[in-house]
C-alpha positions in Angstrom: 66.4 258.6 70.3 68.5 262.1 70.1 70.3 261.8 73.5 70.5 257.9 73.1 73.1 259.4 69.4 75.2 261.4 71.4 75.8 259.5 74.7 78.7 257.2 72.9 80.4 260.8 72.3 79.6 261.9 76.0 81.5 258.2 77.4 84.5 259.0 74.6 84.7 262.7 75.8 84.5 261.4 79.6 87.1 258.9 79.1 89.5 261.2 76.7 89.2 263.8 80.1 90.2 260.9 82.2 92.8 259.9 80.9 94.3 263.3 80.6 93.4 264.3 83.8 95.6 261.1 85.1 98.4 261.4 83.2 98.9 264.9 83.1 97.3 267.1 86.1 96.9 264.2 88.9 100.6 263.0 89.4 101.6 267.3 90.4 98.6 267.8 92.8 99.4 264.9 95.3 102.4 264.4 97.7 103.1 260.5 96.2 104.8 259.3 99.2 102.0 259.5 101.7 99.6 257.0 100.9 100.0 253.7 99.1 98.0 250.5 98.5 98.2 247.8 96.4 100.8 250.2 94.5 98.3 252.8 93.9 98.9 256.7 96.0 95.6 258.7 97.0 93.1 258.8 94.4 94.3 257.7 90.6 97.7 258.8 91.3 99.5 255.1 91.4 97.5 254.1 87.9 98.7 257.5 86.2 102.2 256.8 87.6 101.7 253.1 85.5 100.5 254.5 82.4 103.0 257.3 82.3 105.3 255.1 82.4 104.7 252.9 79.8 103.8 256.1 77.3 107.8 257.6 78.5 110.0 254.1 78.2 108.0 252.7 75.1 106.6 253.5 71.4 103.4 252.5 70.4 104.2 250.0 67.3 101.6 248.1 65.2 102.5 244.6 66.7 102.8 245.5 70.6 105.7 244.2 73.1 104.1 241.9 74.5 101.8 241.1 77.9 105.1 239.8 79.8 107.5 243.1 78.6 105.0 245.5 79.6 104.0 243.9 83.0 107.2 243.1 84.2 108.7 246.4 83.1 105.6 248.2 85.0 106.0 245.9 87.9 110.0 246.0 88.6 109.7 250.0 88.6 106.2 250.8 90.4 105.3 247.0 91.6 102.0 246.8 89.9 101.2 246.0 86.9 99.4 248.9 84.8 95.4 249.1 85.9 94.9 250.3 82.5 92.7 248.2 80.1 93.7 250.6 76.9 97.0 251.0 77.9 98.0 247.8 78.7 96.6 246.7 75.1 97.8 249.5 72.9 101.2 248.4 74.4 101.5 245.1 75.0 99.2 244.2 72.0 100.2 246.6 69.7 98.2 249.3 67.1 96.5 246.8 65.0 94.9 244.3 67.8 93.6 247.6 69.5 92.5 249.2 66.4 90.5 245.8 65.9 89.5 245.5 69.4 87.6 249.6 69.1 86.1 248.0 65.6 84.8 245.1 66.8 83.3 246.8 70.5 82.1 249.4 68.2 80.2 247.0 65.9 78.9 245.5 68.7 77.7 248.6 69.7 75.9 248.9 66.8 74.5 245.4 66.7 72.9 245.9 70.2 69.5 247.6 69.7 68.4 247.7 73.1 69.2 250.6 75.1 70.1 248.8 78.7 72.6 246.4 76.6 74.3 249.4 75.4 74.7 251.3 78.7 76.1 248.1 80.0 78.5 247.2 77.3 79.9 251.0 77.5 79.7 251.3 81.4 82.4 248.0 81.3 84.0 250.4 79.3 84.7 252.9 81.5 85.6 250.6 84.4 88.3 248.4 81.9 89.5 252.1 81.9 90.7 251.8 85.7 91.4 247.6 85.7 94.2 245.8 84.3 94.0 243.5 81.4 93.6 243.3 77.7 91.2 243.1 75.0 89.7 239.8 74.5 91.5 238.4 77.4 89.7 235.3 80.0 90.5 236.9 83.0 87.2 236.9 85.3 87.0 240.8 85.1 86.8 240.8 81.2 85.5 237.9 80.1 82.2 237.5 82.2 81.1 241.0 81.5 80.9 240.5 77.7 79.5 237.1 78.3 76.8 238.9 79.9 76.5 241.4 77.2 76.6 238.9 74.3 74.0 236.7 75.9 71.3 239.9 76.1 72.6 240.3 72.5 71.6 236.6 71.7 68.3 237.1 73.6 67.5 240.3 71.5 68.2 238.2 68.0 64.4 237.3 66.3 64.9 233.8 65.1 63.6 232.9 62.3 63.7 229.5 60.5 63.4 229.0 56.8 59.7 227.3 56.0 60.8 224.2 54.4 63.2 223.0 57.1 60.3 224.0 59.7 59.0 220.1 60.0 62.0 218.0 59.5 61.8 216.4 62.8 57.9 215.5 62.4 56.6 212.3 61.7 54.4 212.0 58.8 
């Protein structure tokens, strides 16, 4: 149970790395005119291009820009839109519906008591880090891997009727 404690601090510490790591050494290392696809340069370079910059032409504010703003500002300067799950939220969203989006996943977190539901639920995580989207959003590359989760979540639940509605549906 001891390493299962830590390893939500070992994916936060991973992730906090990562995102540094694109922002801030990534875009210096790599000649960014040599390679491009689908507007993204060798490695991470196109996606820490994107969320750089969002972070240098806008504020983080508690009610967001707006999806549209964001994405088409992204997209008329670097042609893609940001492949940033966090980023693209914290933006477009704004503070508060990320705020509530890290409560919720982490009560979820919580709620989950297997072990395998976990490591899925925080391995989505990680890849929503290098994706596009937002929280709560029904795109396909979202939606289905929380469907997934929630329905091992529904398959973990005990349930357990109370005894005098047990025989309703029996004929005396």
């Amino acid at each position: 149970m001891g390493k299962q404690k830590y390893f939500p601090l070992l994916i936060l510490l991973f992730l906090s790395s990562s995102l540094y790591y694109m922002i801030v050494i990534e875009p210096y290392l790599v000649n960014l005119y040599l390679f491009n696809l689908f507007g993204k340069t060798e490695g991470s370079t196109g996606r820490a291009l994107q969320i750089l910059f969002v972070i240098q032409n806008f504020d983080i504010n508690l009610w967001g820009y707006g999806r549209s703003l964001i994405n088409d500002a992204v997209t008329d300067e670097l042609s893609y839109v940001i492949h940033n799950l966090y980023i693209n939220t914290l933006y477009a969203m704004g503070l508060l519906y990320f705020l509530f989006y890290l409560y919720f996943i982490s009560r979820f977190y919580i709620y989950l008591k297997n072990y395998e539901s976990r490591v899925f639920l925080l391995s989505f995580h990680v890849y929503f880090f290098f994706e596009t989207g937002v929280a709560f959003g029904f795109a396909l590359n979202y939606f289905l891997p929380m469907i997934i989760i929630a329905c091992s979540a529904l398959n973990q639940v005990d349930f357990k009727f109370d005894k005098k509605y047990e025989n309703h549906n029996c004929i005396p």
